[in-house]
C-alpha positions as CSV (number, residue, x, y, z in Angstrom):
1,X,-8.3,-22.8,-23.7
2,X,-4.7,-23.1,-24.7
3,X,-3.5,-20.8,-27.6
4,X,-7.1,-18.9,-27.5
5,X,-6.9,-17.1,-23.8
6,X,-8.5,-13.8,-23.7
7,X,-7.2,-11.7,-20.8
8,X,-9.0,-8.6,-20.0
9,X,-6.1,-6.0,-18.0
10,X,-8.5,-3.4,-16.0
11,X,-5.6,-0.7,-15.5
12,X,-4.0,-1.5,-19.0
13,X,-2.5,1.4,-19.1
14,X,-0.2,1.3,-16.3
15,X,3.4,2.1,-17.1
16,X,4.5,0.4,-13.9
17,X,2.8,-3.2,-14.5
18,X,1.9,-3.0,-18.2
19,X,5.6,-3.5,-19.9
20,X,6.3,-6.7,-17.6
21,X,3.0,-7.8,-17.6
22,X,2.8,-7.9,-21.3
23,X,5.7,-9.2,-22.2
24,X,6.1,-12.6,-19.7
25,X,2.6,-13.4,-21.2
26,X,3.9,-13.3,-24.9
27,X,7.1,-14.6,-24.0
28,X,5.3,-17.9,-22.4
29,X,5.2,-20.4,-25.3
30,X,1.8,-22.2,-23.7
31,X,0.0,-18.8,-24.1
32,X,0.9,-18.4,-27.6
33,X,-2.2,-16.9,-30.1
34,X,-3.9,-15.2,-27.0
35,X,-6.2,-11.9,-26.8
36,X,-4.9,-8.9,-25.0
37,X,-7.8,-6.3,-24.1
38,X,-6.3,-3.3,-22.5
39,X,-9.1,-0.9,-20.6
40,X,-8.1,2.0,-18.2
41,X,-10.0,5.4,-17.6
42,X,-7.2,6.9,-18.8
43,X,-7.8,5.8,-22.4
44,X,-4.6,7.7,-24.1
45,X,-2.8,5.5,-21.5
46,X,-4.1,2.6,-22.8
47,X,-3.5,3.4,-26.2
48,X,-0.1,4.1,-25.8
49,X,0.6,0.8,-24.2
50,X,-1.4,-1.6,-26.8
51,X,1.2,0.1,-29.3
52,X,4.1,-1.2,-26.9
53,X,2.0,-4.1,-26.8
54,X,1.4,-4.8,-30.4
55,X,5.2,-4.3,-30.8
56,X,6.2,-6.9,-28.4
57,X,3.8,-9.1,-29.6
58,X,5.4,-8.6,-33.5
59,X,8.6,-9.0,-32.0
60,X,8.1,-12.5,-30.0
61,X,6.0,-14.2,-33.4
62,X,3.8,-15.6,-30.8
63,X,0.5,-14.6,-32.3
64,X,-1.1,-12.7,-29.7
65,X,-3.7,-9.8,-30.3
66,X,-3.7,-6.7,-28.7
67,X,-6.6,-4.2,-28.7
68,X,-8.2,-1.4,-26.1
69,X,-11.5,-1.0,-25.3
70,X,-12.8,2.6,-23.8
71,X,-16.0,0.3,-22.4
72,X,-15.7,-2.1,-19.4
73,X,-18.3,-4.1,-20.3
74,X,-16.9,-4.9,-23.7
75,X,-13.8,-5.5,-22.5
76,X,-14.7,-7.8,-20.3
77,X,-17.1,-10.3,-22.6
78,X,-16.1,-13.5,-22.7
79,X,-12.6,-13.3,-20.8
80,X,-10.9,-16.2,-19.4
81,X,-9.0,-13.9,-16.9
82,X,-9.1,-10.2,-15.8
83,X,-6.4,-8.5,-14.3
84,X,-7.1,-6.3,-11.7
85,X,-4.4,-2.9,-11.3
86,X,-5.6,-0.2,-10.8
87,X,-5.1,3.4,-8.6
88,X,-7.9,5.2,-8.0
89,X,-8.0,8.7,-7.3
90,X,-3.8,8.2,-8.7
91,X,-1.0,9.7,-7.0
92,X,-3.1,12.6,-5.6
93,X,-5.2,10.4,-3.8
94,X,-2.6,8.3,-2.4
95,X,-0.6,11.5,-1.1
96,X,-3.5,12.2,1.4
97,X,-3.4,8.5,2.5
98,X,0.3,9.9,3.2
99,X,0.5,12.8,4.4
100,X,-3.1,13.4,6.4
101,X,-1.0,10.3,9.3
102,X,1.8,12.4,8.8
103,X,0.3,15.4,10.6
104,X,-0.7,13.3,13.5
105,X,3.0,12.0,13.7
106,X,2.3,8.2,11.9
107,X,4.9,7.6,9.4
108,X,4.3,5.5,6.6
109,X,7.3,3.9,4.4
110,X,4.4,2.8,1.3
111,X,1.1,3.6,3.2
112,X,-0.7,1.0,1.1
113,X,-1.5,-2.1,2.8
114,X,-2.2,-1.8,6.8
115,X,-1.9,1.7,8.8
116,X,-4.0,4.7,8.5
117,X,-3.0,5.0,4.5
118,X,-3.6,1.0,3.9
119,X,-7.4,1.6,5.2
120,X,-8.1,4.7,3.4
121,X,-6.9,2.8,0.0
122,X,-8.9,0.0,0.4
123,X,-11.7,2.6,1.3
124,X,-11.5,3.6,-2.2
125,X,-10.6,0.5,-4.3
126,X,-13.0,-2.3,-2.2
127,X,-16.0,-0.8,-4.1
128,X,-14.2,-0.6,-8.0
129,X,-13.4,-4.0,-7.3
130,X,-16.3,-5.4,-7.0
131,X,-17.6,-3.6,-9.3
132,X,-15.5,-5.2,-12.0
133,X,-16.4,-8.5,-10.4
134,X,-20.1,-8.1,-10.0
135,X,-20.1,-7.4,-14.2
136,X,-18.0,-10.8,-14.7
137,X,-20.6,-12.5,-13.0
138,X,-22.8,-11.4,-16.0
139,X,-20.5,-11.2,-18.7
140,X,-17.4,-13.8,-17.9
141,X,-19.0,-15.7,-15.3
142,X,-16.1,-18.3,-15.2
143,X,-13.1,-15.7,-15.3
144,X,-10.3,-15.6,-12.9
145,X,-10.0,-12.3,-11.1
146,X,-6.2,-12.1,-10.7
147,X,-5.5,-8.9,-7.9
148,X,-2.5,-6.8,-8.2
149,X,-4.1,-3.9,-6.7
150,X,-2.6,-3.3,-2.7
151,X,-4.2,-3.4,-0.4
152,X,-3.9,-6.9,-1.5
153,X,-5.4,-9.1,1.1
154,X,-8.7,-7.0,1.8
155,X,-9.8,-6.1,-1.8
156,X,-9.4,-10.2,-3.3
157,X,-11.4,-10.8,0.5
158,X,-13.9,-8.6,-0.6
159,X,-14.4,-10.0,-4.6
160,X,-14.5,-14.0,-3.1
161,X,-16.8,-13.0,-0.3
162,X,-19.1,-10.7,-1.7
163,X,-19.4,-12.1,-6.1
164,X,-19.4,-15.7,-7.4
165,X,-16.1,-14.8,-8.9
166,X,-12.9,-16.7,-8.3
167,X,-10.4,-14.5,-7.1
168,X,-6.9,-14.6,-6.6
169,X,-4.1,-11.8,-5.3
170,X,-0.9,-12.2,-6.5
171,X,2.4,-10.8,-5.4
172,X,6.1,-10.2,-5.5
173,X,7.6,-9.7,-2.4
174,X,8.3,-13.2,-1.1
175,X,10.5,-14.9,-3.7
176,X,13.2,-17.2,-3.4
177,X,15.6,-14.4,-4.8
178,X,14.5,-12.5,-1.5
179,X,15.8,-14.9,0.9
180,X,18.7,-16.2,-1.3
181,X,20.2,-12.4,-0.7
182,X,20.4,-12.7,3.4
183,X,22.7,-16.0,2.6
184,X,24.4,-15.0,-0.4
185,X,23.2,-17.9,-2.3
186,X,21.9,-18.5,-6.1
187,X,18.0,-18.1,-5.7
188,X,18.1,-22.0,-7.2
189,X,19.3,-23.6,-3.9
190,X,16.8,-22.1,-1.7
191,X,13.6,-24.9,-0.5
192,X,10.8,-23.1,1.7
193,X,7.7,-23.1,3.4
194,X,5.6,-20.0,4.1
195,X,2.2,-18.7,5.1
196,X,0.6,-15.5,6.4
197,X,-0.9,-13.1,4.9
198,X,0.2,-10.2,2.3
199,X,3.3,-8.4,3.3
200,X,3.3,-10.3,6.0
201,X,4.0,-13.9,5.2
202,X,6.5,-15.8,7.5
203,X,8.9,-18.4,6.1
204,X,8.1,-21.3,8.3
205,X,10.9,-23.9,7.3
206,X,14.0,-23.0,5.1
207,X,16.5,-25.2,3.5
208,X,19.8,-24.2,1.4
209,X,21.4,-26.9,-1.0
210,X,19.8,-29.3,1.7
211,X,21.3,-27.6,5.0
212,X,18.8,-26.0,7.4
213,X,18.3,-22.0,6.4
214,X,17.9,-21.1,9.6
215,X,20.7,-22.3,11.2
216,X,22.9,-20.6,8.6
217,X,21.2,-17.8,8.7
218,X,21.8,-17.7,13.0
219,X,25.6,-18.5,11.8
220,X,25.6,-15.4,9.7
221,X,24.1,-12.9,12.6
222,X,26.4,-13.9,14.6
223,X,29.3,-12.8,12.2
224,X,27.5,-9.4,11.2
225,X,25.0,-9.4,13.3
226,X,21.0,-7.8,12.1
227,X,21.9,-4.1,10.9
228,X,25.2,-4.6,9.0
229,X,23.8,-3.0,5.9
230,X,21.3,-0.6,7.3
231,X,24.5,1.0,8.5
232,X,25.3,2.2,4.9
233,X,22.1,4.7,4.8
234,X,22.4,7.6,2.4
235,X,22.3,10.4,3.5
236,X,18.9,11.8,1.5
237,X,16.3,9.4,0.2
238,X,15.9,8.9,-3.9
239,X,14.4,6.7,-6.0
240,X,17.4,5.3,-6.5
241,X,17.3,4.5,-2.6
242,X,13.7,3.9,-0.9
243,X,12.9,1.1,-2.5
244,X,16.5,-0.9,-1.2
245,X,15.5,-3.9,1.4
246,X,18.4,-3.6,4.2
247,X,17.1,-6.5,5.9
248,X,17.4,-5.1,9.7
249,X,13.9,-5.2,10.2
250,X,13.3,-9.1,9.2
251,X,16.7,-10.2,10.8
252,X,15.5,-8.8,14.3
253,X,12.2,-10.3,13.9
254,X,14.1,-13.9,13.2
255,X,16.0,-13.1,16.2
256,X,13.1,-12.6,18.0
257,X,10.6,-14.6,16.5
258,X,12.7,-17.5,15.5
259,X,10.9,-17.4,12.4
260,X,11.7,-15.3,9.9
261,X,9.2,-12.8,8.1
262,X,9.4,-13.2,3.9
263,X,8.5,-9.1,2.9
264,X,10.9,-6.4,2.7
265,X,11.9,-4.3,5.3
266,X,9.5,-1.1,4.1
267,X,6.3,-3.5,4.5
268,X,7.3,-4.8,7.9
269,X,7.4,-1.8,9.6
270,X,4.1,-0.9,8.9
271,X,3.0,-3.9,11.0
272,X,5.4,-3.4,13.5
273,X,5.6,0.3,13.8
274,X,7.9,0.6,16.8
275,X,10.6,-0.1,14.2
276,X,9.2,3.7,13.4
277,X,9.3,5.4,16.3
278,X,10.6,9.1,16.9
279,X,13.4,7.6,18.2
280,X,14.5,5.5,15.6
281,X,14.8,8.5,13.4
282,X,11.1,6.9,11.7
283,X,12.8,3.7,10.4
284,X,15.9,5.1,9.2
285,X,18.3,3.5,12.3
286,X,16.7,0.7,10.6
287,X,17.6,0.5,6.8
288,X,14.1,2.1,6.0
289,X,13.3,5.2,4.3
290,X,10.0,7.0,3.8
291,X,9.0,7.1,0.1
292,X,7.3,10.0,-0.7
293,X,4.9,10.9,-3.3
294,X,7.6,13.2,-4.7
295,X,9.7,10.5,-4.9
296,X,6.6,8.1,-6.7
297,X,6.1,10.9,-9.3
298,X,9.9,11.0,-10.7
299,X,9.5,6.9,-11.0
300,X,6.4,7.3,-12.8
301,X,8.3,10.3,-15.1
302,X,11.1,7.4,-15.7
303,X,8.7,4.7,-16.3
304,X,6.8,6.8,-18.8
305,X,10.0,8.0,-20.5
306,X,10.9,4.4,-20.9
307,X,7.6,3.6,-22.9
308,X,7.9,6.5,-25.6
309,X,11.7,5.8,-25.7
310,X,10.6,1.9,-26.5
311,X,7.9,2.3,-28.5
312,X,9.5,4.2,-31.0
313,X,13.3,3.4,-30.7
314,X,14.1,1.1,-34.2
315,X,16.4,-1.8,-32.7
316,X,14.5,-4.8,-31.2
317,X,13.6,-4.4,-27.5
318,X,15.5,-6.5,-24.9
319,X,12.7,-8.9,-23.7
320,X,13.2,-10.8,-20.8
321,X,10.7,-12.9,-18.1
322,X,10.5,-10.8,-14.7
323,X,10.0,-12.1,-11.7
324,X,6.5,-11.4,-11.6
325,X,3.9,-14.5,-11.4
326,X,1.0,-13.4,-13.5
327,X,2.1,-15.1,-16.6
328,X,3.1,-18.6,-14.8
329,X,-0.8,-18.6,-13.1
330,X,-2.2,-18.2,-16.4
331,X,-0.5,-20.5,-18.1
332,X,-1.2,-23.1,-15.0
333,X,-4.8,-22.7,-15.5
334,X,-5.1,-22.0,-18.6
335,X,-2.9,-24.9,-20.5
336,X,-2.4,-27.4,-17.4
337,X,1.3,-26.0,-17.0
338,X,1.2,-27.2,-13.7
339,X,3.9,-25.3,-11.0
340,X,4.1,-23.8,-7.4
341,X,3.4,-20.3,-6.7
342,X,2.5,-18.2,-3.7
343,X,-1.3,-16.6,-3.7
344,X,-4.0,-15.0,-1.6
345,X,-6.7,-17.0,-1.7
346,X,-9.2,-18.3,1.4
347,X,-7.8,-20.2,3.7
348,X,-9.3,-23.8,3.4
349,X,-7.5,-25.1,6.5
350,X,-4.3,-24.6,4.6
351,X,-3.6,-22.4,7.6
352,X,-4.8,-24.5,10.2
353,X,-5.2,-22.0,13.4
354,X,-6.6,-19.0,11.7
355,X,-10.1,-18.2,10.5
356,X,-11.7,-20.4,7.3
357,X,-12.7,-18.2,4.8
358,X,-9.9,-15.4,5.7
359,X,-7.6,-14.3,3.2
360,X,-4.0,-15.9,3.7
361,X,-1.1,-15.9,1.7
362,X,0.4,-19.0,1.1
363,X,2.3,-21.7,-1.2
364,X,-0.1,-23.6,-3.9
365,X,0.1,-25.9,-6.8
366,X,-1.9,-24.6,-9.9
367,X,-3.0,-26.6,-12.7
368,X,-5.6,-27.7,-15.3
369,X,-7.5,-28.7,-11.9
370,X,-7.5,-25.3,-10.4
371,X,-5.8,-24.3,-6.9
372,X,-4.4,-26.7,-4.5
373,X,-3.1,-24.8,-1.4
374,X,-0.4,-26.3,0.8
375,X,-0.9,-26.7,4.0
376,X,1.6,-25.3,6.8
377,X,-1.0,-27.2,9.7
378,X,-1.0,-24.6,12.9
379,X,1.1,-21.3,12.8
380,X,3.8,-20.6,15.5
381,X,1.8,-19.1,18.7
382,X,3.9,-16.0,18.3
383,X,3.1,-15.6,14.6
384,X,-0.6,-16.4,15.0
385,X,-1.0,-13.7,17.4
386,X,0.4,-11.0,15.5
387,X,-1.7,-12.5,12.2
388,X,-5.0,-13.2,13.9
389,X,-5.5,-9.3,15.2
390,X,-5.2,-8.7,11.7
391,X,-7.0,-10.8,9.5
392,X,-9.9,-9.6,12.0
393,X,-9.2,-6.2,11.3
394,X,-9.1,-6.8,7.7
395,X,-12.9,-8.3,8.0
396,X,-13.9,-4.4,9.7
397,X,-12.3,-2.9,6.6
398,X,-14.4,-4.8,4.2
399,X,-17.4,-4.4,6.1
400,X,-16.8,-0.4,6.4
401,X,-15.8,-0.4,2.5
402,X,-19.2,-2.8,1.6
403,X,-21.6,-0.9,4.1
404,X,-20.0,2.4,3.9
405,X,-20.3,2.6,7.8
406,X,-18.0,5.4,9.4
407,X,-18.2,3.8,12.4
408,X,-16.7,0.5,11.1
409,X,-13.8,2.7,10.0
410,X,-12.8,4.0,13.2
411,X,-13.1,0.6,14.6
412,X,-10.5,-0.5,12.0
413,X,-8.1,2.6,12.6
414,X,-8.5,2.1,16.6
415,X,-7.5,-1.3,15.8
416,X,-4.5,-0.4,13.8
417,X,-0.9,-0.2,16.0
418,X,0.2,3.1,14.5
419,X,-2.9,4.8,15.6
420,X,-1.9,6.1,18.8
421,X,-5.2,8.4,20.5
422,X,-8.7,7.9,20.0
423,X,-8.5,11.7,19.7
424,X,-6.1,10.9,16.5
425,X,-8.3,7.8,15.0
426,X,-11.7,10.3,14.9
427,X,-9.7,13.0,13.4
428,X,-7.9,10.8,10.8
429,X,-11.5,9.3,9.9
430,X,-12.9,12.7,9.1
431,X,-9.7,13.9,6.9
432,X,-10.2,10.8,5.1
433,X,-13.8,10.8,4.5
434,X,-13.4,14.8,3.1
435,X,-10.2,14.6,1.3
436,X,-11.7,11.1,-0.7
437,X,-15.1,12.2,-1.1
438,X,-15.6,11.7,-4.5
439,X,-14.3,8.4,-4.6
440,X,-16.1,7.3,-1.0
441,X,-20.0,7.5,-2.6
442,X,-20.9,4.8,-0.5
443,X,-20.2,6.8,2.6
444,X,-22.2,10.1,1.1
445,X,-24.8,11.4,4.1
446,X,-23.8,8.5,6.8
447,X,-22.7,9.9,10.2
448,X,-20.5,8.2,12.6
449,X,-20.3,9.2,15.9
């Protein structure tokens, strides 16, 4: 498959993921001569990002085709890997997954994986994906399905589950660089171990330049203790701000945990909503703001601008690899470029004292001979208890999203922390189901309760 790879990007068009995306594959020499289809519903989208692409691709000499296809099914013949990123319903959608919580008092810093706004996303985007999967099974029937899409964990549940299709979710939040920050240390000189499951993953064993992590890590709370830079909040949220990790969140949880969890700070909260209480000013006492879809529409205004500036500026455009892992899987399994990378995938007994089959994210090493997840053995009993309430949970919301079973839903919401009243789970359930509508078909004339 070497220097012939056709990868099919479902959500081509994405100004956020596409630019990276594009160029890390053409920048990886083992991918060289490769086949980029682009396909989005926004097809002008697309189009304007398979000119970017088509000018990267000129720029790196590494003979890869770009093209866009306004059919899914075409572009999905004969791929060796689809990439799943998609929004649907956009930024309109994901305000109600925002702002409907918000009325009942349930802040949300991102409102995309767990909490009120996590299950109304995967609501929506559980049935798209499989979609995409169940057509692979006919038309690339050996394809990787490789899930950006959040929530993560629940939608590449659903595609292993419920298709033939291989599936993996990849993601960025635990990286080396992440943890080299709380020591001020060169990303390089960090060794780890970690498991859980997306935006939850908990760093198990650390080492720095050979010296135990966690011991240094102790030594540096004890000099600045948790909140040190959550002290240095602006004093209005920007772009420029809601997206900075202060760390308090994660360094408490060591504290308290003795283990230490590997996301940032605006993920964590949403499993641990106490840290967004009423009296923590909703995270902000914590180094967390709320991002708002105000904010996410001046990003996506800057990201655009960026494109157009880059398609058509006439100097060369500064090329770099991000930190992203897309382009390091597929060259793994596609050329045998063997390395270590940290996936969703089933848990195989990698994760010894959670359920088999369950989405977990953990360490692997990918190759020409597929996936082989490293095992962690049994979880810390105070890690596992806060994992294994939701990895159950996530089964409810794949069920609801497969069955399209209201009921199932406000199972999953009463099993959610931040919903507080049963009183505030029905009514969230019913402002979902009518706000979403046309992108819920699978719930259309069920009745709950």
């Amino acid at each position: 498959m070497a220097g012939g790879v056709r990868i099919t990007f479902v959500g081509g068009g994405s100004v956020q993921w596409g630019p990276p995306l594009i160029a890390d594959l053409m920048l990886t020499q083992p991918l060289a001569g490769g086949r980029l289809v682009l396909y989005d519903i926004d097809y002008p989208a697309a189009e304007q990002m398979v000119r970017l692409g088509r000018r990267i691709a000129s720029q790196t000499r590494t003979g890869w085709e770009v093209e866009v296809q306004d059919d899914l099914d075409r572009a999905l013949k004969g791929a060796d890997f689809v990439l799943f990123c998609i929004a649907q319903g956009g930024l309109e959608a994901f305000r109600h997954d925002l702002e409907i919580p918000a009325r009942y008092g349930i802040a949300q810093p991102v409102g995309d994986t767990v909490g009120p706004g996590g299950i109304s996303r995967a609501l929506r985007h559980i049935p798209v994906a499989l979609d995409v999967a169940r057509r692979m099974e006919a038309l690339c029937p050996g394809a990787w399905f490789i899930n950006l899409t959040n929530p993560m964990t629940v939608i590449t549940r659903a595609v292993e589950r419920e298709t033939r299709i291989r599936a993996i979710g990849l993601c960025h939040e635990l990286s080396h660089k992440r943890l080299a920050n709380l020591l001020e240390v060169p990303p390089t000189a960090i060794r780890f171990q970690a498991a859980g499951v997306n935006h939850l993953p908990w760093v198990l064993r650390m080492q720095v330049n050979g010296q135990d992590g966690f011991a240094l890590l102790r030594n540096r709370l004890e000099a600045h203790g948790t909140h040190s830079a959550a002290r240095d909040m602006p004093d209005r949220s920007g772009v420029d701000t809601v997206f900075t990790d202060r760390a308090a969140v994660k360094l408490s949880l060591f504290q308290l945990y003795g283990y230490l969890p590997g996301a940032g700070d605006r993920h964590l909260v949403e499993f641990f909503p106490a840290f967004l209480s009423a009296q923590g000013d909703y995270g902000r006492a914590h180094g967390v703001e709320l991002t708002t879809i105000e904010h996410r529409y001046e990003l996506l205004a800057q990201r655009r601008q960026w494109v157009a500036r880059s398609i058509g500026q006439p100097e060369p455009l500064d090329l770099f690899l991000s930190a992203e892992q897309v382009a390091g899987v597929v060259s793994a399994l596609a050329a045998g470029q063997r390395g270590r990378f940290i996936v969703n995938i089933p848990n195989l007994g990698q994760v010894d004292n959670l359920p088999r089959q369950v989405v977990v994210e953990c360490q692997a090493d990918l190759g020409a001979g597929g996936v082989e997840p490293i095992s962690v053995g049994a979880l810390p009993s105070g890690v596992v208890q806060v994992l294994a309430g939701r990895v159950w949970q996530h089964e409810t919301i794949v069920d609801a999203a497969v069955q399209g079973d209201p009921n199932l839903v406000l199972q999953a919401l009463l099993a959610d922390p931040m919903v507080h009243s049963w009183e505030t789970a029905r009514a969230l359930l019913d402002a979902f189901l009518s706000a979403h509508a046309s992108h819920l078909p699978q719930f259309s004339g069920r009745d709950g309760l």
